[in-house]
C-alpha positions in Angstrom: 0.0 0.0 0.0 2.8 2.1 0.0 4.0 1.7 -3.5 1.9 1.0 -6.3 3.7 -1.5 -8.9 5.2 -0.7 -12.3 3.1 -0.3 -14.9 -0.6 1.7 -15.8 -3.2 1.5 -13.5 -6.4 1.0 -14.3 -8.3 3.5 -16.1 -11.9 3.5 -16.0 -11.8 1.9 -19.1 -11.4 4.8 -21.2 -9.9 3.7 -25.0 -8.8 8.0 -24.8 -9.2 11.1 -23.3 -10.5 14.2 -25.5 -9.7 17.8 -24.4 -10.6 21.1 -25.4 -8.4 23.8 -25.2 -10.1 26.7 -24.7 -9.6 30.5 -23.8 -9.2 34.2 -25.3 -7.3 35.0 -28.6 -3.6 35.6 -28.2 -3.4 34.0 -25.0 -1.1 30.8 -26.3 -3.8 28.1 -26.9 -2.4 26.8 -30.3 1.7 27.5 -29.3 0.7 25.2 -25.7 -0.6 22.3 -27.9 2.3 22.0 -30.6 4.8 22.8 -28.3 3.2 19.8 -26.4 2.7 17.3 -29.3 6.3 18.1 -30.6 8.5 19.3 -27.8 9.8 22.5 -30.2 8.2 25.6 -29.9 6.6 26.6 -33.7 7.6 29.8 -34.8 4.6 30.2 -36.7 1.1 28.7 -36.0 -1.8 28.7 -37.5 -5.3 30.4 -35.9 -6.7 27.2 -34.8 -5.2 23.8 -35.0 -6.4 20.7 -36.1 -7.2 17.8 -33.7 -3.6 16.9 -32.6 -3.3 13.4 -30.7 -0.6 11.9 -28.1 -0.3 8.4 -28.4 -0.6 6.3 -25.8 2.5 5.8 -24.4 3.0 9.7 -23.9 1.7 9.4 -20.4 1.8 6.7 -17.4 -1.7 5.7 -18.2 -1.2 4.5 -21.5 -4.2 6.1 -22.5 -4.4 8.5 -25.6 -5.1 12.0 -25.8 -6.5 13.7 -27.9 -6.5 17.4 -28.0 -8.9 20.1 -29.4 -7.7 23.0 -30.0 -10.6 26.0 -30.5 -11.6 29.2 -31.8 -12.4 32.6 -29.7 -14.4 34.0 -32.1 -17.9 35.0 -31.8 -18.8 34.2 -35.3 -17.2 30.3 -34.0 -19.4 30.1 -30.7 -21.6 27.3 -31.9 -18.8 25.1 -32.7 -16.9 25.8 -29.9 -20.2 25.0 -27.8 -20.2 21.6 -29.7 -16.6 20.8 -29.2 -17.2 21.6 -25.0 -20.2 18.9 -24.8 -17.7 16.3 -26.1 -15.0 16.9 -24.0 -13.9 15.1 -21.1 -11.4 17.9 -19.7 -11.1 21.5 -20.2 -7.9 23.5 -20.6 -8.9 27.3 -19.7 -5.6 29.4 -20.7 -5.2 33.0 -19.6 -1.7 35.2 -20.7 0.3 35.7 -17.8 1.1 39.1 -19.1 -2.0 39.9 -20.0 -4.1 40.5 -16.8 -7.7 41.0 -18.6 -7.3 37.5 -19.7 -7.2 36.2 -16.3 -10.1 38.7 -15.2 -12.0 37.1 -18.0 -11.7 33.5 -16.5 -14.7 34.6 -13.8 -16.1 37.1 -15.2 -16.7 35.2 -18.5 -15.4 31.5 -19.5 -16.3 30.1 -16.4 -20.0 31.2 -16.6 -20.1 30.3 -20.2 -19.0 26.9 -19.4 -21.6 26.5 -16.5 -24.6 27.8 -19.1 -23.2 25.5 -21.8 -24.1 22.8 -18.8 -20.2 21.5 -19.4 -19.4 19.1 -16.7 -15.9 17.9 -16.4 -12.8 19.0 -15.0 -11.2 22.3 -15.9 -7.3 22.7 -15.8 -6.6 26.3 -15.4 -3.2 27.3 -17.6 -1.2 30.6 -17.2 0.8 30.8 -20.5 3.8 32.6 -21.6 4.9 32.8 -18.0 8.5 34.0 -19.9 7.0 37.4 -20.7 5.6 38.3 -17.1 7.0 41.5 -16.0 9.5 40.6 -12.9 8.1 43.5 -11.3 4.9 42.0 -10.7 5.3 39.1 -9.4 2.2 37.7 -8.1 1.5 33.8 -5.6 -0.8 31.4 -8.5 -2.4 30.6 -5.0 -3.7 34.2 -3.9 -5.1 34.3 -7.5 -6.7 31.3 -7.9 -7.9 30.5 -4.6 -11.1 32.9 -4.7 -11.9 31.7 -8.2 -11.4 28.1 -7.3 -13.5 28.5 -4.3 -16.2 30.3 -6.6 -16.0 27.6 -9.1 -15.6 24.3 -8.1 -15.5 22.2 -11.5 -11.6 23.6 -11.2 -9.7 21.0 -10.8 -6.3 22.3 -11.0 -3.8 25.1 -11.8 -0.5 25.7 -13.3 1.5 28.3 -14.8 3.5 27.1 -18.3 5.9 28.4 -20.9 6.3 27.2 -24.1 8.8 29.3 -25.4 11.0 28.1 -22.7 9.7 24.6 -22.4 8.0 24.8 -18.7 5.7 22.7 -17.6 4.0 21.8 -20.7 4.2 18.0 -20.4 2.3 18.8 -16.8 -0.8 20.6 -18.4 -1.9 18.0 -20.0 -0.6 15.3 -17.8 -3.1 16.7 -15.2 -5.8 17.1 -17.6 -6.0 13.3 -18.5 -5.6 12.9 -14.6 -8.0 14.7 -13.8 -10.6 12.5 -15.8 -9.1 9.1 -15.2 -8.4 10.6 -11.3 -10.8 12.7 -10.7 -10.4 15.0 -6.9 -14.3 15.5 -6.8 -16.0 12.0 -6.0 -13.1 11.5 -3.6 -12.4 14.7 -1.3 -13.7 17.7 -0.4 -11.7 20.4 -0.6 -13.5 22.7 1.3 -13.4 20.7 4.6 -10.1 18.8 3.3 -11.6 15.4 4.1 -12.6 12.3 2.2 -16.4 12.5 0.7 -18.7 9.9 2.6 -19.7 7.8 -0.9 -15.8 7.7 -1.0 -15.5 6.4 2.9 -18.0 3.9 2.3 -16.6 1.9 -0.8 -13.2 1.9 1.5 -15.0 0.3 4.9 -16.5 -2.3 2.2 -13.2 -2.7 0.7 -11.4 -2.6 3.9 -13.9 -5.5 5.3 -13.7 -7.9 2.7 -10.2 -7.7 3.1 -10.2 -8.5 6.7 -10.4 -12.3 6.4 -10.4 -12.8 10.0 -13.1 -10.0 10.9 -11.3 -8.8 14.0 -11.5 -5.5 13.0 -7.9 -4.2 11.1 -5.7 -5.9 8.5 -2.5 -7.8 10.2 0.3 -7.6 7.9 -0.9 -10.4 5.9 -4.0 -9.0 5.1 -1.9 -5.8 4.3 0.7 -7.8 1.8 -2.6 -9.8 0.2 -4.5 -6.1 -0.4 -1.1 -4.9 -2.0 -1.2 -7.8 -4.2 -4.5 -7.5 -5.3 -4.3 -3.9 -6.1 -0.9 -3.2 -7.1 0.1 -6.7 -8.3 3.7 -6.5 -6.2 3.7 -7.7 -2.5 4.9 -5.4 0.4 8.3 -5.8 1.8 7.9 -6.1 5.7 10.4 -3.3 6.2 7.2 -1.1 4.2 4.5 -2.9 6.2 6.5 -1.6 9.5 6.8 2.2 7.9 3.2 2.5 6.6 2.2 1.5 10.2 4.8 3.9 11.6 3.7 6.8 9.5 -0.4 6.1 10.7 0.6 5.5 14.2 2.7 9.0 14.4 0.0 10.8 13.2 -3.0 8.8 14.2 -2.7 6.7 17.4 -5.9 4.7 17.1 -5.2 3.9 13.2 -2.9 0.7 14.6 -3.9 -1.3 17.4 -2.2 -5.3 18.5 -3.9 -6.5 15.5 -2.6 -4.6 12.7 -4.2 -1.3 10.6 -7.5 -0.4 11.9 -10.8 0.9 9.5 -9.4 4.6 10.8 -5.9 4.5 9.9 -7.0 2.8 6.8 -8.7 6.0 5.9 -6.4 8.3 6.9 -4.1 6.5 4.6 -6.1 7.2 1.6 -6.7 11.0 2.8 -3.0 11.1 2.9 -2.6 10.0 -0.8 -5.1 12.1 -2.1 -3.3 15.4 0.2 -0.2 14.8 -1.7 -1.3 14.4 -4.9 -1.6 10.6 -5.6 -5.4 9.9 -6.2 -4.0 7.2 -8.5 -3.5 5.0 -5.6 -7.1 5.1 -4.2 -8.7 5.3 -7.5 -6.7 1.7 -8.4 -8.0 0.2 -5.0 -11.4 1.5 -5.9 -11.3 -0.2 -9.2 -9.6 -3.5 -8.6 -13.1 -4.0 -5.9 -15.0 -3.0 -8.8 -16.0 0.9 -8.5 -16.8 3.4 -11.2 -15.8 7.3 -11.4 -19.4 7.8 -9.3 -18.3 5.3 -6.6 -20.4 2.6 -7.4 -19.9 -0.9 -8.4 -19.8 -0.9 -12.2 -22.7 -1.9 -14.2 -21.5 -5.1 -15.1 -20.9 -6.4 -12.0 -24.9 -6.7 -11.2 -27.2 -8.7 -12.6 -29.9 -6.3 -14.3 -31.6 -8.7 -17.0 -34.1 -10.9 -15.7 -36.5 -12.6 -18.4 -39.9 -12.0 -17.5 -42.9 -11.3 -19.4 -44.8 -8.0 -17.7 -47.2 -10.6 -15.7 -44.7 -12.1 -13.9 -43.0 -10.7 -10.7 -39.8 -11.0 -9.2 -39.3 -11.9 -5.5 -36.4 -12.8 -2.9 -35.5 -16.5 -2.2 -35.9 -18.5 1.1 -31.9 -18.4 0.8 -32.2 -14.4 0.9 -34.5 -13.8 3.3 -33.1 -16.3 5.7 -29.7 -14.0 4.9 -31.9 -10.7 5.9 -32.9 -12.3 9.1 -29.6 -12.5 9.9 -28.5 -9.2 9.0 -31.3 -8.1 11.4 -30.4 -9.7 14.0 -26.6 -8.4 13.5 -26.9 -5.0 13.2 -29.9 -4.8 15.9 -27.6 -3.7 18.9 -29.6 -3.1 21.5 -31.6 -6.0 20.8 -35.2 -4.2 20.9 -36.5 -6.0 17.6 -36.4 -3.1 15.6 -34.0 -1.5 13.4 -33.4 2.3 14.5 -32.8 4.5 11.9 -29.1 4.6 13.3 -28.4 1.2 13.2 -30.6 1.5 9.5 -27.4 3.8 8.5 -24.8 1.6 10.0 -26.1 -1.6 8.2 -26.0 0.7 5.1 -22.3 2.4 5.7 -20.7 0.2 3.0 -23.2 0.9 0.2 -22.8 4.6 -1.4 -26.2 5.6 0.6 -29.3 3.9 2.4 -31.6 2.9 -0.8 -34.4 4.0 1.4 -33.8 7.8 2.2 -36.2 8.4 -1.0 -39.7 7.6 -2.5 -40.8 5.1 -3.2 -39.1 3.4 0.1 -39.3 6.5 2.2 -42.0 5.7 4.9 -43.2 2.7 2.8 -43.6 0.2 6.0 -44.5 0.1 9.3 -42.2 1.8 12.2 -42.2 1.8 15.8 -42.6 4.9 18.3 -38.8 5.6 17.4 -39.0 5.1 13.8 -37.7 1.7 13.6 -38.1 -1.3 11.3 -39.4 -4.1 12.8 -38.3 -7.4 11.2 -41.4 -7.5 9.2 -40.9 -3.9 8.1 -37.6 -4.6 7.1 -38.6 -7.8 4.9 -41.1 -5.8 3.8 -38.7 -2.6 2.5 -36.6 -5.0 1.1 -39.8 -6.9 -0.7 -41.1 -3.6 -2.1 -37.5 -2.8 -3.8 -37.4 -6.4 -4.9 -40.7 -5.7 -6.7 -40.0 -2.7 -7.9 -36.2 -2.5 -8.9 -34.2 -6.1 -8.3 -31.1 -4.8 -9.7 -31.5 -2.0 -7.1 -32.1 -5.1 -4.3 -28.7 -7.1 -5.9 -26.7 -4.3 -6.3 -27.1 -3.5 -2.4 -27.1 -7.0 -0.7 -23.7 -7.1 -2.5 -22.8 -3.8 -0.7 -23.7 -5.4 2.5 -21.6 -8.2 1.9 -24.2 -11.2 0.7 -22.4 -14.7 -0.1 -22.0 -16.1 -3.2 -24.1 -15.2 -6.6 -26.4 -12.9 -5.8 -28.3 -13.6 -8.5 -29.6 -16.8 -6.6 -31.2 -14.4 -4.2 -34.2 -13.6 -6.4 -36.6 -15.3 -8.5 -39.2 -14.6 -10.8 -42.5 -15.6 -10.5 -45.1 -17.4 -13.2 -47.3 -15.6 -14.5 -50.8 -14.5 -13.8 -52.1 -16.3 -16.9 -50.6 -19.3 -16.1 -51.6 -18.6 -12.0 -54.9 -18.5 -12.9 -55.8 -21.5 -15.3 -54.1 -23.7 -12.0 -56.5 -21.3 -9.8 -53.9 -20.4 -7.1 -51.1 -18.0 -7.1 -47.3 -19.0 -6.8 -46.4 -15.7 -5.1 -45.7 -14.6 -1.9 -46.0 -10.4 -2.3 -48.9 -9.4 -3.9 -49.0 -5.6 -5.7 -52.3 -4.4 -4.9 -53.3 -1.3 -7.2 -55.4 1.5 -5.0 -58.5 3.3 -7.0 -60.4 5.8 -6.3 -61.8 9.5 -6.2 -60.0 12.3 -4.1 -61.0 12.3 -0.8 -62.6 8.8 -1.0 -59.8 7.6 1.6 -57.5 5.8 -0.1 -54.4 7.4 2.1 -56.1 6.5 5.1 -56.5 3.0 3.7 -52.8 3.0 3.4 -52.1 4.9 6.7 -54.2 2.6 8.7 -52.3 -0.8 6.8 -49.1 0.5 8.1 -50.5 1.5 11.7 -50.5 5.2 11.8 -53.4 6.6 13.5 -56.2 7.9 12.2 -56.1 11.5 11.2 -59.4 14.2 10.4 -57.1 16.5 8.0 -57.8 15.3 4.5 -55.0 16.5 1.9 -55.5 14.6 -1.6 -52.3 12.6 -2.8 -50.9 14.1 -6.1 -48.3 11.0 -6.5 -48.5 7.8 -6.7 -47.6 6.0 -2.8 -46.8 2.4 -1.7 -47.0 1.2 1.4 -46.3 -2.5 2.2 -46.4 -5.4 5.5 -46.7 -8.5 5.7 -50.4 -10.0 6.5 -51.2 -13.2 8.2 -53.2 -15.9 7.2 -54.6 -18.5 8.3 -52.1 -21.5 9.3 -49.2 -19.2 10.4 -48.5 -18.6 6.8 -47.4 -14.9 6.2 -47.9 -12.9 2.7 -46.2 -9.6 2.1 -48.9 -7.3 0.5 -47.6 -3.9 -1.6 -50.5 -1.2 -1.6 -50.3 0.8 -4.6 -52.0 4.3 -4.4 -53.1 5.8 -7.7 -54.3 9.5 -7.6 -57.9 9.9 -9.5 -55.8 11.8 -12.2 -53.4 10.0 -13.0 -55.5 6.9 -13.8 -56.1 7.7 -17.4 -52.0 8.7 -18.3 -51.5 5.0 -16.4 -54.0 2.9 -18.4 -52.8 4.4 -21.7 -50.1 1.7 -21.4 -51.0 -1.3 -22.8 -49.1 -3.5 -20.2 -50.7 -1.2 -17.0 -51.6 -3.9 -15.3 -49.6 -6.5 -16.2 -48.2 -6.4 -12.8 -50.8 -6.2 -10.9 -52.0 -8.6 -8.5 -55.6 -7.5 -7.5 -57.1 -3.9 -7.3 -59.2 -1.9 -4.6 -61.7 0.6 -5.5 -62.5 2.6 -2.6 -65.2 5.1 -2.3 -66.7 7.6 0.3 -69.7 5.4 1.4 -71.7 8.5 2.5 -71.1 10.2 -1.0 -72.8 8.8 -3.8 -70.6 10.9 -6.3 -67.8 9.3 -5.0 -69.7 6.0 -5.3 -70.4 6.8 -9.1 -66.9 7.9 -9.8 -66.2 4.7 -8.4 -67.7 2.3 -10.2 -66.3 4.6 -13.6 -63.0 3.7 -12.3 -63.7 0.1 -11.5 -65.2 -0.5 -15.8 -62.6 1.7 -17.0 -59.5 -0.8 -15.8 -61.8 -3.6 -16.0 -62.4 -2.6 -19.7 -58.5 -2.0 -20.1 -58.0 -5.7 -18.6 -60.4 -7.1 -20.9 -59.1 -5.5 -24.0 -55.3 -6.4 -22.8 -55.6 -9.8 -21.8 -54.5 -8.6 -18.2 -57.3 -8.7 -16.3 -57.7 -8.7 -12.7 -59.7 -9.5 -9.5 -61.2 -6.5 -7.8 -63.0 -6.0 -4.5 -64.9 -2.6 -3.7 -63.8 -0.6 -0.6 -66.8 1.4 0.7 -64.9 3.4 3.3 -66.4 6.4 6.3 -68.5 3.3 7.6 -69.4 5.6 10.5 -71.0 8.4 8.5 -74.5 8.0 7.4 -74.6 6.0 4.0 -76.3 7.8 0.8 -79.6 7.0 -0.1 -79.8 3.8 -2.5 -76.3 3.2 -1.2 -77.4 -0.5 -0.5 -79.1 -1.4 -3.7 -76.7 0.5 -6.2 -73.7 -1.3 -4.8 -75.8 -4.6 -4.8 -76.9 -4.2 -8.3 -73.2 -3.4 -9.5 -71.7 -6.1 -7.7 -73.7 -8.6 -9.2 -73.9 -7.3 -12.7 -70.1 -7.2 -12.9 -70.0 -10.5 -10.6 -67.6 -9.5 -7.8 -68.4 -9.8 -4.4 -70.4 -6.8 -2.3 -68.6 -3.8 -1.0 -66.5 -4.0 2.1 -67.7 -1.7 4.2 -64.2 -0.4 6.4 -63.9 2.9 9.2 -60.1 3.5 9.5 -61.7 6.1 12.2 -62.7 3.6 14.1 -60.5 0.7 13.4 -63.3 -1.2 12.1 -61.1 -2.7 9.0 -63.4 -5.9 8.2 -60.1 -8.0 7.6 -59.6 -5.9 4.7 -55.9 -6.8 4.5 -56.4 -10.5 5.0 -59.3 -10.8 1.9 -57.3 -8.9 -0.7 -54.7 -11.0 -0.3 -57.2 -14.0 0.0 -58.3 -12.8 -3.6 -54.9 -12.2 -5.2 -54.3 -16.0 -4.0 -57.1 -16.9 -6.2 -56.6 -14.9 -9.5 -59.4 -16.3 -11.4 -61.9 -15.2 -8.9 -63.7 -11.7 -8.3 -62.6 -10.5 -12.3 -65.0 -8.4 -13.1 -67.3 -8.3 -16.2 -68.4 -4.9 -18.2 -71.6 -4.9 -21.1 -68.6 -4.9 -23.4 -66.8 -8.1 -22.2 -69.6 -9.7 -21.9 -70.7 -9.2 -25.6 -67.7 -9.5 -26.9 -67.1 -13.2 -25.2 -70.8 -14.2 -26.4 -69.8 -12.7 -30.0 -66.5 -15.1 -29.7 -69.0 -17.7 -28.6 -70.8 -17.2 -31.7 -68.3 -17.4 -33.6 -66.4 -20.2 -32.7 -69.8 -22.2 -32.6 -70.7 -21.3 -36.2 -66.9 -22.1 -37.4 -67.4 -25.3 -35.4 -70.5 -25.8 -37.8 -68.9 -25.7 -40.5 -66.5 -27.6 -39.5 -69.0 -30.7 -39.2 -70.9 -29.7 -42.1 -67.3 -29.7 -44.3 -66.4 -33.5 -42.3 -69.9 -34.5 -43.2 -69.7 -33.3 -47.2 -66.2 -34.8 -47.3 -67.7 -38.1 -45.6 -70.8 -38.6 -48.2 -68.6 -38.0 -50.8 -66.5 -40.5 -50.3 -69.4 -42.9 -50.0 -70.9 -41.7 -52.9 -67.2 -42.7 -54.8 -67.3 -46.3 -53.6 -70.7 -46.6 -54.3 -70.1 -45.1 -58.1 -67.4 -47.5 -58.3 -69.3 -50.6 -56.9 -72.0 -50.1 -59.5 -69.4 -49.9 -62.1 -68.0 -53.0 -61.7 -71.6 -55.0 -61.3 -72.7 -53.5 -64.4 
């Protein structure tokens, strides 16, 4: 860890680096580049060059370069603009004896870059350093540091001659660095200390190294890291110094047992001080990180085949994992997941999966906002339903065994579910209809155990909220409640596949409105009519919710005479103001169980099946009368040729 080998180090996997010179006329742009590119200062240049590139053994990196040299004209602005959204690093020159140019950085190339939305590094070059007047002398720090502080996306800057052959090779040396090694995802220059995505990937990296989990690396850890990383083993002379140099500066970074998680990371901060991000971004790579601090695409599985009916769910092998994890990271053994201990089970993944919707407040807490075990089966059910890459990707972070692939599986699907009459599954997506202020939130509220609350504010997003439900036998089903808003139903069923994954659907109305009632039972034919025409249809159940308000007149018969036209069962009458849920949880998933049960039937279904009916009856018809015709005909043959052969 205190050497890297020989050699290049990996690269991000970037075939070549493309960067665009850029800055006012007569400030050296073209002079920089050929001066680069050749190592003899031209005498004469033209205005702008052509695309000049450095091979790949110009640099440590063995990655090409190519450089883009640019025009300051206004008349050229578009192309320039063009050329910036290809690059992957800036060169921004100013004339070091020419002081408006370095004026002009802030008060107009910078902004221009920012309103062209150009977002990579920019290397900040002072050319033809040989004609600054000695007089006027001036510290690159004291000049930068305000502009650097102002603009962030600066990664670097350095002062150049070409003339007299001064730091050129530099400039663009730390302009490929700077996008194979980039400062920003790593440290934080403000507050001089490593960026917490940054510290995370390096306690995951730094505990799969520590084979025999007692908390730091002995020296055979160290030398077994070095050789994964760097491909050269430590020397135990430079196993004793990098311990040294911790323990001087850092007294809990060693301890009897070798390099703790703390002088780990100061290591890294003290590699990045001094200028060698190379060595963290190598580490970072060899366990599989990208320039955003993630583990690279291809590392998770992210293509399941599945048709749109079928679901994918964590295996017994997983959850029994989870249950585990639980357990582990549950310190003060209270059954429940604080949202501390959330964050510490989450500290080697670049951030909790849950801080945002659609997990945010998804499942049920306790009085101190902790997961209980079913809550956190359930969060990690609802991602698995939603996003499985999103559910691999992080049990990998947190360190799950072996392929995680094997941790999910995908379901069959509905159609199949429902010609054997009983459904594989064990979480069930429940789709939430209904008109605004119908109750619908407090359905979902009251399934996750939050109390009952007067203010009514209609939901303008879609919500899920999930638990597990028992049934009957012990057996436990994880339900996922889906709340659509009333106006976002139509945009949803314009897709074809809308309700491909759904399980079962609720329609809940305000039992002591009929106008929600009617706008109710318009919601409940308009997806039933979308199932029908799609091929994905599905049960439903109506909620008939404010059970202790006064139903509306004909409330009773209307319902009755729906139900039974579109043969679903009555209305479930519920009061989440009361409690009085009429196992409302337990029968939707009783129904999603049985998927060819309680699928309703419009005028338009039903005519269109007896039109099928029809159809297939009278093809059947002639079917028979064809055989039949066929049939006499050949008897009519043999009796022709009979009578031929009497006569």
């Amino acid at each position: 860890m205190a050497r890297a080998a020989a050699g290049a180090v990996p690269s991000a996997g970037k075939a070549g680096v493309r960067i665009v010179v850029v800055g006012d006329r007569g400030t050296g742009k073209s002079s920089l580049i050929c001066t680069a590119a050749t190592d003899v200062f031209p005498a004469n240049v033209p205005p702008v060059l052509p695309p000049t590139r450095l091979p790949e053994d110009f640099y440590p990196d063995r990655v090409p370069l190519t450089i883009i040299d640019t025009s300051s004209r206004v008349e050229d602005s578009g192309k320039l603009g063009e050329e910036l959204r290809r690059a992957d690093a800036v060169v921004l020159t100013y004339a070091c004896d020419q002081p408006a140019t370095l004026d002009r950085l802030s008060t107009f190339w910078l902004p221009e870059l920012r309103r062209l939305e150009v977002k990579v590094p920019v290397i900040v070059v002072g050319c033809k350093l040989d004609l600054r007047d000695e007089h006027q002398q001036i510290s690159l720090d004291h000049v930068m540091t305000p502009i650097m502080q102002q603009f962030r996306e600066i990664e670097t800057c350095i002062e150049c001659s070409a003339y007299k052959q001064i730091q050129i090779p530099e400039v663009f040396y730390y302009a490929q660095k700077a996008v194979l090694h980039p400062t920003g995802p790593l440290f934080d220059q403000e507050t001089q200390t490593l960026k917490p995505r940054c510290v995370r990937a390096l306690k995951r990296i730094f505990i799969l190294c520590d084979q025999d989990r007692d908390g730091a690396l002995s020296d055979a850890e160290l030398n077994d890291f070095q050789v994964k990383c760097f491909n050269a083993p430590l020397q135990p002379s430079e196993i004793v110094g990098v311990k040294r140099v911790v323990q001087e500066k850092l007294s809990e970074g060693v301890n009897e047992h070798g390099l703790t998680l703390t002088g780990f990371l100061f290591l890294h901060a003290l590699f990045i001080e001094k200028g060698r991000l190379e060595t963290t971004w190598t580490v970072l790579r060899k366990f599989g990180y990208d320039n955003d601090i993630k583990l690279a695409e291809n590392l998770i599985p992210s293509s399941f085949k599945k048709s749109p009916d079928q679901s994918v769910e964590l295996t017994n092998e997983a959850i029994e994992y989870l249950r585990g994890i639980f357990e582990l990271f549950d310190m003060d053994e209270d059954g429940a997941l604080r949202p501390l201990e959330i964050e510490d089970l989450f500290s080697t993944a670049p951030e909790c999966p849950w801080n945002e919707a659609p997990y945010k407040d998804a499942a049920e807490k306790t009085a101190l906002e902790g997961l209980t075990l079913d809550g956190f089966l359930s969060q990690w059910a609802l991602m698995t339903l939603l996003d499985p890459a999103r559910t691999l990707e992080n049990l990998i972070y947190i360190g799950y065994p072996g392929d995680p692939s094997s941790a999910i599986r995908v379901t069959k699907t509905r159609k199949n579910n429902r010609k054997k009459q009983q459904s594989d599954r064990n979480v069930f997506q429940c789709l939430v209809f209904g008109p605004k202020k119908a109750g619908k939130s407090a359905l979902l509220n009251s399934f996750l155990g939050r109390p009952f609350s007067e203010s009514c504010s209609s939901s303008t997003d879609e919500r899920y909220a999930v638990n597990v439900v028992d049934q009957p036998g012990g057996v436990k089903k994880t339900l996922v409640l889906r709340e659509i808003p009333e106006d976002g139903v139509k945009k949803m069923l314009i897709n074809k596949e809308a309700l491909a994954a759904c399980d079962i659907a609720v329609f809940v109305h305000d039992s002591s409105d009929e106008s929600s009632w009617k706008r109710a039972t318009e919601l409940l034919v308009e997806v039933a009519s979308h199932g029908e025409i799609t091929g994905f249809e599905v049960p439903c159940l109506i909620v008939a919710a404010k059970d202790d308000l006064d139903p509306f007149p004909m409330a009773i018969q209307d319902s009755t005479r729906v139900s039974q036209d579109m043969g679903i069962e009555a209305p479930i009458p519920i009061s989440t103001k009361l409690g009085d849920f009429s196992n409302i949880f337990r029968r939707i998933v009783n129904a999603a169980e049985h998927p060819h049960l309680s699928i309703p039937e419009t005028e338009a279904g039903r005519s269109r099946k007896q039109y099928h009916r029809l159809v297939n009856r009278s093809l059947m018809f002639v079917s028979v009368g064809a055989a039949v015709a066929i049939v006499g005909l050949a008897a009519y043959r043999v009796y022709s040729a009979r009578k031929n052969a009497s006569s």
